[in-house]
C-alpha positions as CSV (number, residue, x, y, z in Angstrom):
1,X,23.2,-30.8,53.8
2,X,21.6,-30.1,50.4
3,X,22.5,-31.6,47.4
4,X,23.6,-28.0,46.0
5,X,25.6,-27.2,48.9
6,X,27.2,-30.8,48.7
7,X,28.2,-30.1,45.2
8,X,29.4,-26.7,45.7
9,X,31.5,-28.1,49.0
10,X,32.8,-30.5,46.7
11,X,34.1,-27.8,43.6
12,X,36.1,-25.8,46.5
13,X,37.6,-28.4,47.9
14,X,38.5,-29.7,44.1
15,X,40.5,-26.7,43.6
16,X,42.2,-26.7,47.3
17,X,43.4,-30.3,46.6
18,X,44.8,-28.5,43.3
19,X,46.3,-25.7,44.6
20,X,47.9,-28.5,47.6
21,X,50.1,-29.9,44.9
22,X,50.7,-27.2,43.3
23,X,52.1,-26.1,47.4
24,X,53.9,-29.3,48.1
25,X,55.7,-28.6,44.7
26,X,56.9,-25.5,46.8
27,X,56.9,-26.9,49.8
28,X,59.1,-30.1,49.2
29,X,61.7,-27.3,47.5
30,X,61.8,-25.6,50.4
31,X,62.1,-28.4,52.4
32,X,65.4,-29.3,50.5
33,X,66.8,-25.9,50.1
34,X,67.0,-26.3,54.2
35,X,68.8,-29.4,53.7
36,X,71.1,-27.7,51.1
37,X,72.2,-24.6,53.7
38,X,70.6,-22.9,50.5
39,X,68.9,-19.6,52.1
40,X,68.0,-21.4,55.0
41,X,66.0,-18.0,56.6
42,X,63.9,-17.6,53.3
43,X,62.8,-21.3,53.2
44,X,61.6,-21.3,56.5
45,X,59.4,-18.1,55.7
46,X,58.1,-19.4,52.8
47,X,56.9,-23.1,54.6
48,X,55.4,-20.6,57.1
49,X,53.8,-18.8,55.0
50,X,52.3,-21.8,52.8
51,X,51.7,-23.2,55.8
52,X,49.5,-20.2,57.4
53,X,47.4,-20.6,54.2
54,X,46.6,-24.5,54.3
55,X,46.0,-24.1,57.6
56,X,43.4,-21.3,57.8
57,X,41.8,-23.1,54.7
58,X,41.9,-27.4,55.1
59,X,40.0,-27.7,58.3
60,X,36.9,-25.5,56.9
61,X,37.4,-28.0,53.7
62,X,36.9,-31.5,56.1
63,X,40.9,-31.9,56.0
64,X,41.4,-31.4,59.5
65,X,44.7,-33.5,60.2
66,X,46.0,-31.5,57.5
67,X,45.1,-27.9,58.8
68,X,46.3,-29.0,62.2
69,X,49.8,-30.6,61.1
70,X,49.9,-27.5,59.0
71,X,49.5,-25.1,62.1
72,X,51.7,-26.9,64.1
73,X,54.4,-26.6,61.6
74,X,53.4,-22.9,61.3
75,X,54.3,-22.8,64.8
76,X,57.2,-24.5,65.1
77,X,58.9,-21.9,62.8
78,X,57.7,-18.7,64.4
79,X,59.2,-20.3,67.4
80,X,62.5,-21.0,66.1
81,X,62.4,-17.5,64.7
82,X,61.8,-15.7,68.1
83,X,64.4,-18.0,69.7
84,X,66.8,-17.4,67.4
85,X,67.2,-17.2,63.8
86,X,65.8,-18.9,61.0
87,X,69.1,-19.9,59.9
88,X,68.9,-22.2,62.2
89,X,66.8,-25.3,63.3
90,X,66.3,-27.9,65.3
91,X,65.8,-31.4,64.7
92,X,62.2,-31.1,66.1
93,X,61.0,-27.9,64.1
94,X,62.1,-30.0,60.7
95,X,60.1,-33.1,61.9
96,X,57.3,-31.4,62.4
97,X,57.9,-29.6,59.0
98,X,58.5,-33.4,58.0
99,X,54.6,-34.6,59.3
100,X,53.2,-31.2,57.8
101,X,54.2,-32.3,53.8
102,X,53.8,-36.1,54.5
103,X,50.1,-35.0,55.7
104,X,50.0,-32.9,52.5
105,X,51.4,-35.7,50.1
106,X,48.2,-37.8,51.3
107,X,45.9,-35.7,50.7
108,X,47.8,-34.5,47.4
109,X,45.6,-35.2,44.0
110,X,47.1,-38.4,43.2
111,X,45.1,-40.1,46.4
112,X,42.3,-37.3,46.3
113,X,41.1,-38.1,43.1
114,X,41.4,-42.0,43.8
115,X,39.1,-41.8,46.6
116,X,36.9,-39.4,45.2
């Protein structure tokens, strides 16, 4: 790969490790809103939803664990919602939610920029 193309890769995937932390900010809020019983349904669509995004993006970036953890995730709540409701959840859909921000927090800027 060229040299130009190397340090354009490397600007996008800059910002997409700034944007992550700025999403596990969310994400981790989410997570305990769940835990709290506080509007259970809506934090479950917005971790989708966050999800969907990292997902489509992090494997194209070189951050394939993370895309993949993120689309299980992603799947693991549209599940639950066809099942059921969102309100809802078992102890499986919020492990994998679990593995999804743990995957995140890794790749967050604080060990991104270390091993840069």
């Amino acid at each position: 790969m060229s040299d130009v193309l190397q340090d354009h890769l490397k600007v996008v995937r800059d910002r997409f490790v700034g944007l992550l932390d700025e999403r596990l900010d969310e994400l981790e809020d989410m997570r305990e809103r769940i835990d709290l019983d506080s509007n259970r349904g809506e934090a479950f669509e917005q971790i989708q939803f966050i999800a969907h995004k990292i997902a489509g993006t992090a494997g194209i970036l070189g951050f394939e664990s993370l895309g993949k953890q993120a689309r299980v995730a992603e799947n693991a709540i549209i599940s639950l919602h066809t099942k059921s409701s969102l309100a809802t959840a078992d102890v499986n859909t919020l492990q994998l939610i679990d593995v999804f921000i743990e995957t995140a927090a890794e790749i967050s800027s604080n060990s991104y920029w270390k091993n840069s």
